[in-house]
Backbone as XML, in Angstrom:
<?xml version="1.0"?>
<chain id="A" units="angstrom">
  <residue number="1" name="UNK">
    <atom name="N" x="-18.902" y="9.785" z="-5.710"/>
    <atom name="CA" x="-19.682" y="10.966" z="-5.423"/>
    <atom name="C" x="-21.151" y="10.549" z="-5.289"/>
  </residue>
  <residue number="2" name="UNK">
    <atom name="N" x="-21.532" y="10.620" z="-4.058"/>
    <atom name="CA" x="-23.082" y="10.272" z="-3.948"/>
    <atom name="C" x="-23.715" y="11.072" z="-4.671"/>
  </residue>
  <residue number="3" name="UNK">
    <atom name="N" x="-25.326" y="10.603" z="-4.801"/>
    <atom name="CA" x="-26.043" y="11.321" z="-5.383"/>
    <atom name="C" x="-27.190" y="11.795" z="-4.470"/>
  </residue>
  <residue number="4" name="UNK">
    <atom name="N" x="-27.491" y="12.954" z="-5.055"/>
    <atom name="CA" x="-28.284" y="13.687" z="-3.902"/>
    <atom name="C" x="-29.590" y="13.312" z="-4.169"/>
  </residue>
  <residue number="5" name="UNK">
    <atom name="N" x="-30.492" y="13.708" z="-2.842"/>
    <atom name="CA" x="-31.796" y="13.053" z="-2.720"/>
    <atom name="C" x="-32.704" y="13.366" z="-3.146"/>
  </residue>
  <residue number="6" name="UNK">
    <atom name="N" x="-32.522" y="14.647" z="-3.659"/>
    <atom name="CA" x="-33.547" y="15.300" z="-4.197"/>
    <atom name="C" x="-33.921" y="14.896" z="-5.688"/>
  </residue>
  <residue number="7" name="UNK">
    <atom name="N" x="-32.554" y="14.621" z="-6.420"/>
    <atom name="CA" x="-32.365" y="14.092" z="-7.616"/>
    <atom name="C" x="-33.205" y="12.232" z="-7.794"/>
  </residue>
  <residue number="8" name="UNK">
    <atom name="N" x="-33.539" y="11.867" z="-6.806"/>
    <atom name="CA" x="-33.615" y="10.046" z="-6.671"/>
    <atom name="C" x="-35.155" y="9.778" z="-5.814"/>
  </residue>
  <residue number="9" name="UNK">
    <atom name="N" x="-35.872" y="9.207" z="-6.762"/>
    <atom name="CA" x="-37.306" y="8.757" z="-6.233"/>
    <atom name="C" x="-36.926" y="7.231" z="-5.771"/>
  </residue>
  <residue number="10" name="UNK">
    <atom name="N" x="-37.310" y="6.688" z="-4.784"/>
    <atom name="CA" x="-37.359" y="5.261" z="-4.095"/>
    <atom name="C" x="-38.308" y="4.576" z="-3.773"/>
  </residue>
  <residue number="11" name="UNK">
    <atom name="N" x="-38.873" y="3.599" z="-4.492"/>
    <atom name="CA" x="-39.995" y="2.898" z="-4.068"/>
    <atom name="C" x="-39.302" y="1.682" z="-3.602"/>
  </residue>
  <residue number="12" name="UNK">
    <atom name="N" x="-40.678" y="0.907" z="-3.107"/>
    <atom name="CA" x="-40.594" y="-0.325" z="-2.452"/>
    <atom name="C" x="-41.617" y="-1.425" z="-2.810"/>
  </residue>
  <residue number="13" name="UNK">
    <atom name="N" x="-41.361" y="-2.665" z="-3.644"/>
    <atom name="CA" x="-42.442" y="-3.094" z="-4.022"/>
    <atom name="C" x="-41.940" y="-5.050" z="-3.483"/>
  </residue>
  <residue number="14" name="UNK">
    <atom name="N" x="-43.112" y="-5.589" z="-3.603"/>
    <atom name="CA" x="-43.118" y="-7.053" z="-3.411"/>
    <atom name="C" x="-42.482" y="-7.890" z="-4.285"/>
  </residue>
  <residue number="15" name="UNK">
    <atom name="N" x="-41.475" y="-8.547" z="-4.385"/>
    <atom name="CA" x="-41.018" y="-9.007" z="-5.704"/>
    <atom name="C" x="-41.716" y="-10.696" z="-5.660"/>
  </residue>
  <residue number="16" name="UNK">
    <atom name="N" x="-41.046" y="-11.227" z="-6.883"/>
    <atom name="CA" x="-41.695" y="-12.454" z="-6.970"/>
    <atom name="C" x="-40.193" y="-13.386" z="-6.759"/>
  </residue>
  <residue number="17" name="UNK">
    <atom name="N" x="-40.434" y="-14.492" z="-7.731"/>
    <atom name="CA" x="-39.359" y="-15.791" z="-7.765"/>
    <atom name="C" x="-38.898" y="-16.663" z="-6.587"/>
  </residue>
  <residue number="18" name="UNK">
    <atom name="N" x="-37.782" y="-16.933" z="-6.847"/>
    <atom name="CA" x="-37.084" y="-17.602" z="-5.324"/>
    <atom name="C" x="-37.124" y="-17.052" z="-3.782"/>
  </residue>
  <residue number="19" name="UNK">
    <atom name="N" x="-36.763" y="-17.793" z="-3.064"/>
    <atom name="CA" x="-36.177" y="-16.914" z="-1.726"/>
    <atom name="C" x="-37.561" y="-17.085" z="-0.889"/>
  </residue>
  <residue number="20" name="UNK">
    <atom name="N" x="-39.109" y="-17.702" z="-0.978"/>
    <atom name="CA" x="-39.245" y="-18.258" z="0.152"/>
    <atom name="C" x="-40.546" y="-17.542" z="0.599"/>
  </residue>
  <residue number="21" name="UNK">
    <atom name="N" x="-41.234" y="-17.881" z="1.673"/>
    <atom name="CA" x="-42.605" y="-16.891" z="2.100"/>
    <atom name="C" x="-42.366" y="-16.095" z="2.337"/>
  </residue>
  <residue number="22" name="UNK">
    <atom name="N" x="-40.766" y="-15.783" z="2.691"/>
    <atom name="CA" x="-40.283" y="-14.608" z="3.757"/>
    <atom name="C" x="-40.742" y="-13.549" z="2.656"/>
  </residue>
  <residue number="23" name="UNK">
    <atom name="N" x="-40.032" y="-13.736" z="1.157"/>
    <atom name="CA" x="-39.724" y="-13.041" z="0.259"/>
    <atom name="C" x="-41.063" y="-12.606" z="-0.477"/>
  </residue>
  <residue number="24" name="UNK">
    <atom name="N" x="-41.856" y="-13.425" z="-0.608"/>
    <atom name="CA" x="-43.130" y="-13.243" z="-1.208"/>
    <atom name="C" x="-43.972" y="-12.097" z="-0.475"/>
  </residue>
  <residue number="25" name="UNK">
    <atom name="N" x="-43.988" y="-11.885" z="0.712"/>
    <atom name="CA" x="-44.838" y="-10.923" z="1.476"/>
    <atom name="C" x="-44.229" y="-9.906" z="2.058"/>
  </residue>
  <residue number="26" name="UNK">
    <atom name="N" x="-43.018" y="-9.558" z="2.110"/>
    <atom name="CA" x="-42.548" y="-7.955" z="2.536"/>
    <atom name="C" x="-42.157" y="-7.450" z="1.360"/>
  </residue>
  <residue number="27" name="UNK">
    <atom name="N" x="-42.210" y="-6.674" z="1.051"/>
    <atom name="CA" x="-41.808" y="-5.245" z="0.564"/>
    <atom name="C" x="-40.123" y="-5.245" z="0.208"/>
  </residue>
  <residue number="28" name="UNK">
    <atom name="N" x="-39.523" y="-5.924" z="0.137"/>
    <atom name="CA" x="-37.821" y="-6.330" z="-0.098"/>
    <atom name="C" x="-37.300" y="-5.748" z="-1.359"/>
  </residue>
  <residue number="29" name="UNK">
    <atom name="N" x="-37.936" y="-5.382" z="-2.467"/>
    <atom name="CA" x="-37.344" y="-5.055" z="-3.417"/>
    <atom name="C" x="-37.313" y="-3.343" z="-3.648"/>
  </residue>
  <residue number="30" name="UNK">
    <atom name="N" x="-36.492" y="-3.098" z="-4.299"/>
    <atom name="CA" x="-36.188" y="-1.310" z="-4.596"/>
    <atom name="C" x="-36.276" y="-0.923" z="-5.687"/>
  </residue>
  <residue number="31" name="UNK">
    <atom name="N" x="-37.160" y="0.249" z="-6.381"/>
    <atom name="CA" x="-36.886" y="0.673" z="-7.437"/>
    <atom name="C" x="-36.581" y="1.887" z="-7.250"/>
  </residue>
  <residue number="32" name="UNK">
    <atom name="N" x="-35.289" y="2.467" z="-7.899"/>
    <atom name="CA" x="-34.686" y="3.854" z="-7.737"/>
    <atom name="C" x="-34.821" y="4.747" z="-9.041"/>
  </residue>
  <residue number="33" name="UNK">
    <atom name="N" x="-35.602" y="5.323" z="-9.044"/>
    <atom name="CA" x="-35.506" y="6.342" z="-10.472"/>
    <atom name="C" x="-34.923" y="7.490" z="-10.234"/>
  </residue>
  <residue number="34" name="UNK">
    <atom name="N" x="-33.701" y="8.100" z="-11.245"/>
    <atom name="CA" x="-33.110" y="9.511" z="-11.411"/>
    <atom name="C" x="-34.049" y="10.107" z="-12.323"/>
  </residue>
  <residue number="35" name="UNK">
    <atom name="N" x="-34.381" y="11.186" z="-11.532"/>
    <atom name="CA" x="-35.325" y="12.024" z="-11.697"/>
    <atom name="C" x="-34.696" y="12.914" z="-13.372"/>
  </residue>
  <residue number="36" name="UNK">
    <atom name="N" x="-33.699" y="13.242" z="-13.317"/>
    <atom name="CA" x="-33.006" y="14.073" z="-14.431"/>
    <atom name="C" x="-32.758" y="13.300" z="-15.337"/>
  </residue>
  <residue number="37" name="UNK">
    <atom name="N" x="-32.572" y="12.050" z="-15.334"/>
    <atom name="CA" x="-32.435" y="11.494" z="-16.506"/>
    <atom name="C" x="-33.271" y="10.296" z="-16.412"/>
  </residue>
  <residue number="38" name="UNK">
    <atom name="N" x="-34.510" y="10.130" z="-15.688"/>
    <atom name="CA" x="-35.467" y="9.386" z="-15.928"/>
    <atom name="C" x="-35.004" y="7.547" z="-16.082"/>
  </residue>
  <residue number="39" name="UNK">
    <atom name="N" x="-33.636" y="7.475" z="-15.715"/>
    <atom name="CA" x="-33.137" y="6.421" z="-15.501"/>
    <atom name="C" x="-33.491" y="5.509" z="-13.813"/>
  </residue>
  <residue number="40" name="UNK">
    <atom name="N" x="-33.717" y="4.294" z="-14.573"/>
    <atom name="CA" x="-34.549" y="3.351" z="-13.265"/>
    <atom name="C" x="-33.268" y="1.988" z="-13.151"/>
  </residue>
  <residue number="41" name="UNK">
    <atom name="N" x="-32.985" y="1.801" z="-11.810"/>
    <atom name="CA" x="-32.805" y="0.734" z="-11.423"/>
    <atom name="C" x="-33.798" y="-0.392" z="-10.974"/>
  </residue>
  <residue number="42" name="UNK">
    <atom name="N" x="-33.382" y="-1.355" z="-10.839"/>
    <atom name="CA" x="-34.318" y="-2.498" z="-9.760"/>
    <atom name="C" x="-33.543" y="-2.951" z="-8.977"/>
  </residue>
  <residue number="43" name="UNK">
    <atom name="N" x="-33.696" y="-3.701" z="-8.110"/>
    <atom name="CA" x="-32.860" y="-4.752" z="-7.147"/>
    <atom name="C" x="-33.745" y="-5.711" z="-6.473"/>
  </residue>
  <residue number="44" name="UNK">
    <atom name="N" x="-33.968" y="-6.694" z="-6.699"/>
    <atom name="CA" x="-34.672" y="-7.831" z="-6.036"/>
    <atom name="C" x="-33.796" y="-8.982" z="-5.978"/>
  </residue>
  <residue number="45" name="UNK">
    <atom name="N" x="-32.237" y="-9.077" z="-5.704"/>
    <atom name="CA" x="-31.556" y="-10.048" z="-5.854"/>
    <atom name="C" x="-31.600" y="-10.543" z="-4.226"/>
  </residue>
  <residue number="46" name="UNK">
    <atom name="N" x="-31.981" y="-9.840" z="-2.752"/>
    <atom name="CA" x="-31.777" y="-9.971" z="-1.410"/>
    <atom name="C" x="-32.946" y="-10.241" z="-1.557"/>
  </residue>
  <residue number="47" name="UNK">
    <atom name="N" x="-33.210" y="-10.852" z="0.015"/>
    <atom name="CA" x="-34.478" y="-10.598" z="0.713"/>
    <atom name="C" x="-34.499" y="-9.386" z="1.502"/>
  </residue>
  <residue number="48" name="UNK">
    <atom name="N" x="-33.245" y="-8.660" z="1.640"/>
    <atom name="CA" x="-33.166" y="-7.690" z="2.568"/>
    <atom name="C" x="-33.603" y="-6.352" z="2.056"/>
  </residue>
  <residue number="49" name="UNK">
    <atom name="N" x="-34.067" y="-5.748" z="2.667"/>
    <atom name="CA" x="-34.585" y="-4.091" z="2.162"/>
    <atom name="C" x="-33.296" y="-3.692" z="1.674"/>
  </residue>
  <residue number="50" name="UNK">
    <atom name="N" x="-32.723" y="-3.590" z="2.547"/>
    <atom name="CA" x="-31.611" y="-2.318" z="3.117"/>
    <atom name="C" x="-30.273" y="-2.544" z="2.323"/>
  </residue>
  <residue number="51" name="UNK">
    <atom name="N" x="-30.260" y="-3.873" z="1.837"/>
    <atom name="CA" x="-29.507" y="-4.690" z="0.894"/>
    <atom name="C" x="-29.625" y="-4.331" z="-0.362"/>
  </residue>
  <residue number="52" name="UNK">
    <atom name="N" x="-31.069" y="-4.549" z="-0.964"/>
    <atom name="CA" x="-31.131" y="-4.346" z="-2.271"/>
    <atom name="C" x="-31.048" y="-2.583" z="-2.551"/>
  </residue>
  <residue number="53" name="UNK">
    <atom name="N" x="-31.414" y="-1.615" z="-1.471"/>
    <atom name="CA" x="-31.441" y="-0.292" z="-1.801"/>
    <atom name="C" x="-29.740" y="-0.055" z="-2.074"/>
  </residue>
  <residue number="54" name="UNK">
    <atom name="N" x="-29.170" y="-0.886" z="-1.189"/>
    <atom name="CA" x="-27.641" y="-0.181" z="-1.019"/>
    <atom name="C" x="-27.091" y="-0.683" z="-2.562"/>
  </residue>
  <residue number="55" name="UNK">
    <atom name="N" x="-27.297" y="-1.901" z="-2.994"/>
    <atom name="CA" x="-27.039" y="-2.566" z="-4.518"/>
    <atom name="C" x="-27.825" y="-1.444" z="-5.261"/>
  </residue>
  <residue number="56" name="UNK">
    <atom name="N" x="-29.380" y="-0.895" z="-5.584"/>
    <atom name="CA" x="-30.099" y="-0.493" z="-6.632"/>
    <atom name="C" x="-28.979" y="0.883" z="-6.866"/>
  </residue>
  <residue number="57" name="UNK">
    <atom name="N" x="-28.787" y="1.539" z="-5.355"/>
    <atom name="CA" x="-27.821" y="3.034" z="-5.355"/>
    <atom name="C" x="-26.680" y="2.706" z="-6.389"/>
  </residue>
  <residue number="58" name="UNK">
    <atom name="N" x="-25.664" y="1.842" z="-5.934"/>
    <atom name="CA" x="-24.499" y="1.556" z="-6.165"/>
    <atom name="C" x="-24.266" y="0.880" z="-7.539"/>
  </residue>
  <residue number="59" name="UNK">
    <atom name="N" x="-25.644" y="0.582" z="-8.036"/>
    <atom name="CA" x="-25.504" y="0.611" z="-9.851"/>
    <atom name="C" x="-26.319" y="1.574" z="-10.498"/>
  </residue>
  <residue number="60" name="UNK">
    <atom name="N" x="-26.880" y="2.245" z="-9.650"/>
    <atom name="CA" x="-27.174" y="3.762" z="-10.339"/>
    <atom name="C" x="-25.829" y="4.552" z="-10.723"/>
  </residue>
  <residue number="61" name="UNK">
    <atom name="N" x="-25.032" y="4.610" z="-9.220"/>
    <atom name="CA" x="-23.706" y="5.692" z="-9.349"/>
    <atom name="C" x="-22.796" y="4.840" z="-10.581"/>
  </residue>
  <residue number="62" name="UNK">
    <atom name="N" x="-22.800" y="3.954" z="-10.811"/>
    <atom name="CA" x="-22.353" y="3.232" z="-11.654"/>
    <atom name="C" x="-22.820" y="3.589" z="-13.326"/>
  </residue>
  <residue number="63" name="UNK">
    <atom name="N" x="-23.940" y="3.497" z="-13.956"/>
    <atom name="CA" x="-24.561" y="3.673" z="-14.637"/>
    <atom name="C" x="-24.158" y="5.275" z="-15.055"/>
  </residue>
  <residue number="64" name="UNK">
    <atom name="N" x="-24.645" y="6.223" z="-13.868"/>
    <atom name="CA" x="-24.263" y="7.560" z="-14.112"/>
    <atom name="C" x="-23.026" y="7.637" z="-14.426"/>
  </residue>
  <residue number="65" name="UNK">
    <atom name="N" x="-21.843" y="7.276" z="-14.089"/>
    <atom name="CA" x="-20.857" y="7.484" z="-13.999"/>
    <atom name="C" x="-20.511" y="7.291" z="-15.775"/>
  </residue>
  <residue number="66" name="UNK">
    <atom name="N" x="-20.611" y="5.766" z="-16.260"/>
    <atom name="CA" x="-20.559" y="5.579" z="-17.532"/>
    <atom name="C" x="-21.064" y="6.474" z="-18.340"/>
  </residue>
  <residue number="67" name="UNK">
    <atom name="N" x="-22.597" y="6.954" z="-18.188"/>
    <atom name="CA" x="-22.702" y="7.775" z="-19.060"/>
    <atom name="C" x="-22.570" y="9.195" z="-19.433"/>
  </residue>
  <residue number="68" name="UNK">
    <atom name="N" x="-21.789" y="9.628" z="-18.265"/>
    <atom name="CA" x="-20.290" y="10.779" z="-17.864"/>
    <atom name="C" x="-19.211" y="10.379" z="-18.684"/>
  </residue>
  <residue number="69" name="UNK">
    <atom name="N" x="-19.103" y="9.643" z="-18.650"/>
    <atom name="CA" x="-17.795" y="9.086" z="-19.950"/>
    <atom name="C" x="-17.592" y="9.362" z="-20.665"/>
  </residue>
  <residue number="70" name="UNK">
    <atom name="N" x="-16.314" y="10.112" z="-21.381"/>
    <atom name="CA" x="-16.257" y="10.534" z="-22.766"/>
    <atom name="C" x="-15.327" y="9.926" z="-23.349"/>
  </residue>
  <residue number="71" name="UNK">
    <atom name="N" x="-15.452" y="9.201" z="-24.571"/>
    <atom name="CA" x="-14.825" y="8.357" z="-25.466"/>
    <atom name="C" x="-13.654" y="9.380" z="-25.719"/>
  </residue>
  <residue number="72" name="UNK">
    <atom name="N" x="-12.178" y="8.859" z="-25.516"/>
    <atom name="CA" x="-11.193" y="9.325" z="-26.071"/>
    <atom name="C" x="-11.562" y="9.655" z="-27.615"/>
  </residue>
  <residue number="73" name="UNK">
    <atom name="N" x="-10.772" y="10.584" z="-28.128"/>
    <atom name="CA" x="-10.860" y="10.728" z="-29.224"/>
    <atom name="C" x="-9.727" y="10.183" z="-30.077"/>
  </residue>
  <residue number="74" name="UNK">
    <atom name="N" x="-10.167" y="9.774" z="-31.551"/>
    <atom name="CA" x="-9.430" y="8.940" z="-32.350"/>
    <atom name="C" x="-8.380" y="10.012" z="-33.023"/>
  </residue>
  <residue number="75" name="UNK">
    <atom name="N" x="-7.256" y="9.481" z="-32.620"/>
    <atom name="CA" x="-6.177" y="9.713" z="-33.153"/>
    <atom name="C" x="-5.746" y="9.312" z="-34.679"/>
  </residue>
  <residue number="76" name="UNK">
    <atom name="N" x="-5.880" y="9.943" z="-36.296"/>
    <atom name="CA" x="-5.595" y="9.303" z="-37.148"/>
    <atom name="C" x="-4.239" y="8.988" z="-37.893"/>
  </residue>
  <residue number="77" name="UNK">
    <atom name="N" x="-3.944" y="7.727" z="-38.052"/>
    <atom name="CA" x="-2.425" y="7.570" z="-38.820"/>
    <atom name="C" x="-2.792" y="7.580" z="-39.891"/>
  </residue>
  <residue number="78" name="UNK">
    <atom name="N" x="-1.787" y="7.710" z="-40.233"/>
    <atom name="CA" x="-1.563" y="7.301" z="-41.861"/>
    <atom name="C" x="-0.643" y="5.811" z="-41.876"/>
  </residue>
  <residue number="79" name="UNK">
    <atom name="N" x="-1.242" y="5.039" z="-42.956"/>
    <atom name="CA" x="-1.110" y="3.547" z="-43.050"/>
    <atom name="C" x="0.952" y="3.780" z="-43.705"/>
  </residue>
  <residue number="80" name="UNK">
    <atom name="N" x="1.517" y="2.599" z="-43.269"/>
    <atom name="CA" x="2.728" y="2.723" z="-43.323"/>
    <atom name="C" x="3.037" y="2.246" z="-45.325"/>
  </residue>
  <residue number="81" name="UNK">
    <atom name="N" x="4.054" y="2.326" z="-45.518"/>
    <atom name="CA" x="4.598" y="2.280" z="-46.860"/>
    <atom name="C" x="4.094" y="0.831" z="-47.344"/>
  </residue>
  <residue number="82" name="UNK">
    <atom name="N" x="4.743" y="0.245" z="-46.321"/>
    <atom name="CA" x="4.158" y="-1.884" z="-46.833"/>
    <atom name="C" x="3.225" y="-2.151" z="-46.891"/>
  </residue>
  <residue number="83" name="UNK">
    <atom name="N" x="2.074" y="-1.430" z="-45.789"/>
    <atom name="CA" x="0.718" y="-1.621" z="-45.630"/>
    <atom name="C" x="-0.194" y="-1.103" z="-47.198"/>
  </residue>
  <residue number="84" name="UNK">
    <atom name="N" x="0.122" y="0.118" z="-48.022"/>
    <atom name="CA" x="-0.093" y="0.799" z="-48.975"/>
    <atom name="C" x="0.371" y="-0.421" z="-49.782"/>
  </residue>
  <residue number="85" name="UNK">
    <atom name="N" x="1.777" y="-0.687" z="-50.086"/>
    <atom name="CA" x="2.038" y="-1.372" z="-51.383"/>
    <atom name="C" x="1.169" y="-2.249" z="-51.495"/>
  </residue>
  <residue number="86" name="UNK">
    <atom name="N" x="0.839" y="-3.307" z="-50.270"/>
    <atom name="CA" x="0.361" y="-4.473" z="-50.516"/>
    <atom name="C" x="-1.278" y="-4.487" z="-50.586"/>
  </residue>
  <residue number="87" name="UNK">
    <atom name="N" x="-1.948" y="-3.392" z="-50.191"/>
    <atom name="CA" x="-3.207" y="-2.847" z="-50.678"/>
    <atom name="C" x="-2.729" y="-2.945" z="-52.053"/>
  </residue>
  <residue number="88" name="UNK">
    <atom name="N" x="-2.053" y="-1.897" z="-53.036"/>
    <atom name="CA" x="-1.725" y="-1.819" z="-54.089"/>
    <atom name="C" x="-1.680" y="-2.726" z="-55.214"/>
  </residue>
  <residue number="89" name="UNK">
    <atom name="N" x="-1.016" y="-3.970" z="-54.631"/>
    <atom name="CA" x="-0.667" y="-5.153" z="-54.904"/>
    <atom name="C" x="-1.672" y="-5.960" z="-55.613"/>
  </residue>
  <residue number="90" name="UNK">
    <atom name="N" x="-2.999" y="-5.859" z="-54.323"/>
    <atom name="CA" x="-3.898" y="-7.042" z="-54.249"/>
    <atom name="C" x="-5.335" y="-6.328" z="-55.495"/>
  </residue>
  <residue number="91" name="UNK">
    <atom name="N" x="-4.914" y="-4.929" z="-55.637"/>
    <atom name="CA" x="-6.048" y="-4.188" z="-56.416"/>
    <atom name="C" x="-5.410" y="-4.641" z="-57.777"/>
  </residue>
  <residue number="92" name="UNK">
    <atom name="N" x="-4.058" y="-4.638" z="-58.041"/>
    <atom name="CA" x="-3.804" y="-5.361" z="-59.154"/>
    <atom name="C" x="-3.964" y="-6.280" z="-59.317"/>
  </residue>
  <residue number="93" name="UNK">
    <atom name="N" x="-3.897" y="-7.407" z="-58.677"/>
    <atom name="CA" x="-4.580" y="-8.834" z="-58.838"/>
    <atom name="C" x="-5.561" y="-8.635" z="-59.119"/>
  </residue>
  <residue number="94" name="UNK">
    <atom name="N" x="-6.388" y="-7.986" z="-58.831"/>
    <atom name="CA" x="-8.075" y="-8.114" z="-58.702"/>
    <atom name="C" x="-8.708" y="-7.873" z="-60.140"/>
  </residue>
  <residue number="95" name="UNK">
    <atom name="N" x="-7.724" y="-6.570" z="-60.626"/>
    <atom name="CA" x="-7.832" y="-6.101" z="-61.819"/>
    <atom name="C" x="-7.425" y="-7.049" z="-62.653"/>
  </residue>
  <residue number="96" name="UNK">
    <atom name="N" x="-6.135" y="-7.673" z="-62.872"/>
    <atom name="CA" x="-6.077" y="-9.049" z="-64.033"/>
    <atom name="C" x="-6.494" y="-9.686" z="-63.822"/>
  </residue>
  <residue number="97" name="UNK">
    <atom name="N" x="-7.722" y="-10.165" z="-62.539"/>
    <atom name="CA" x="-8.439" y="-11.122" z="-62.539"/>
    <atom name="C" x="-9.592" y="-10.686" z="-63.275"/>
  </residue>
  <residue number="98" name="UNK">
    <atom name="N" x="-10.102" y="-9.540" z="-63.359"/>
    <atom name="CA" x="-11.339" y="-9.375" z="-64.132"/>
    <atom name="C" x="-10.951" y="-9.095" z="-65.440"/>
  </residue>
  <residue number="99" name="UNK">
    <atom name="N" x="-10.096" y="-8.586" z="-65.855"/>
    <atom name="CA" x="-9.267" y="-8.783" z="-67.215"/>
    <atom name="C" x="-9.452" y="-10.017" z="-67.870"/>
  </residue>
  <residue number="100" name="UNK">
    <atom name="N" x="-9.035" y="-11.043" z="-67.162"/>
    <atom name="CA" x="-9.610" y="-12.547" z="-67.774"/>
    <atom name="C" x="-10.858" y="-12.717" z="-67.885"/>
  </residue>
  <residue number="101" name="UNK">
    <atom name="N" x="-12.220" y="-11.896" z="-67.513"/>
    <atom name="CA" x="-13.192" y="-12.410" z="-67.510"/>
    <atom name="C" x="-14.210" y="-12.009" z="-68.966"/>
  </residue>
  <residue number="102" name="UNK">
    <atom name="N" x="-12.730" y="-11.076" z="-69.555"/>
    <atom name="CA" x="-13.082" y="-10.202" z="-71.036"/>
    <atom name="C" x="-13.366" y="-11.308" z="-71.754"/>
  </residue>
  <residue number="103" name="UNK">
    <atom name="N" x="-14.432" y="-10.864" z="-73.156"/>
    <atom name="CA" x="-14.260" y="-11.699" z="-74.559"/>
    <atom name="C" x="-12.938" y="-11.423" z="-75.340"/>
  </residue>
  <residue number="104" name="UNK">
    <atom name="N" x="-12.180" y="-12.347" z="-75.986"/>
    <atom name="CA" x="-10.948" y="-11.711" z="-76.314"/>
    <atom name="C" x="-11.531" y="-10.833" z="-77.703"/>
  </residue>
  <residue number="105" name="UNK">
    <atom name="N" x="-10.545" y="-9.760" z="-77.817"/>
    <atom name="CA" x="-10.667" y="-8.613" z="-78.845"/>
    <atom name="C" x="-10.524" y="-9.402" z="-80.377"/>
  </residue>
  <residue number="106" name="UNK">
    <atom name="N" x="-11.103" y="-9.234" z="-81.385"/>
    <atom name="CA" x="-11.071" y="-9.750" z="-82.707"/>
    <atom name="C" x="-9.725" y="-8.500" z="-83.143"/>
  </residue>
  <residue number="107" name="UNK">
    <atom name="N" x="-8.441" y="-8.861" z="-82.944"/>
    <atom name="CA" x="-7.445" y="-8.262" z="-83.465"/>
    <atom name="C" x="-6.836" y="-9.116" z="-84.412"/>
  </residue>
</chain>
């Protein structure tokens, strides 16, 4: 589902790094801000205008999309009979282990 235009500011700025004189002096890179949620892309991975706008769009709709997402909701079990005992088990160990760590009783 595209996004509409009214919603999306587009600039055009000079980027830096690799890619050459070509790249250093036109205008090749895109920054796309959604206006409603104040969310910004970049794209300076082309030398091409028309390249990086079509990439900056296409991880905006991306981005939006994720944060449209709604986490399934957690389903809760209950832990099975073996899983319980052997919890059970190991709290008793734990307990005659600190049992030993008593002074013995003057009986």
């Amino acid at each position: 589902m595209p996004i509409p235009e009214d919603e999306i500011e587009i600039t055009f700025f000079k980027s830096g790094g690799p890619g050459g004189q070509h790249k250093n002096v036109t205008e090749s890179s895109v920054r796309v801000r959604h206006i409603p949620t104040g969310m910004i892309v970049v794209a300076t991975a082309s030398r091409s205008q028309h390249r990086n706008k079509a990439e900056a769009l296409a991880e905006l709709e991306r981005r939006l999309a994720a944060r449209r997402r709604k986490p399934k909701r957690r389903v809760a079990t209950k832990p099975s009979r073996a899983s319980r005992a052997r919890r059970v088990d190991e709290k008793k160990k734990v307990g005659k282990k600190k049992a030993m760590r008593k002074p013995p009783s003057d009986d």
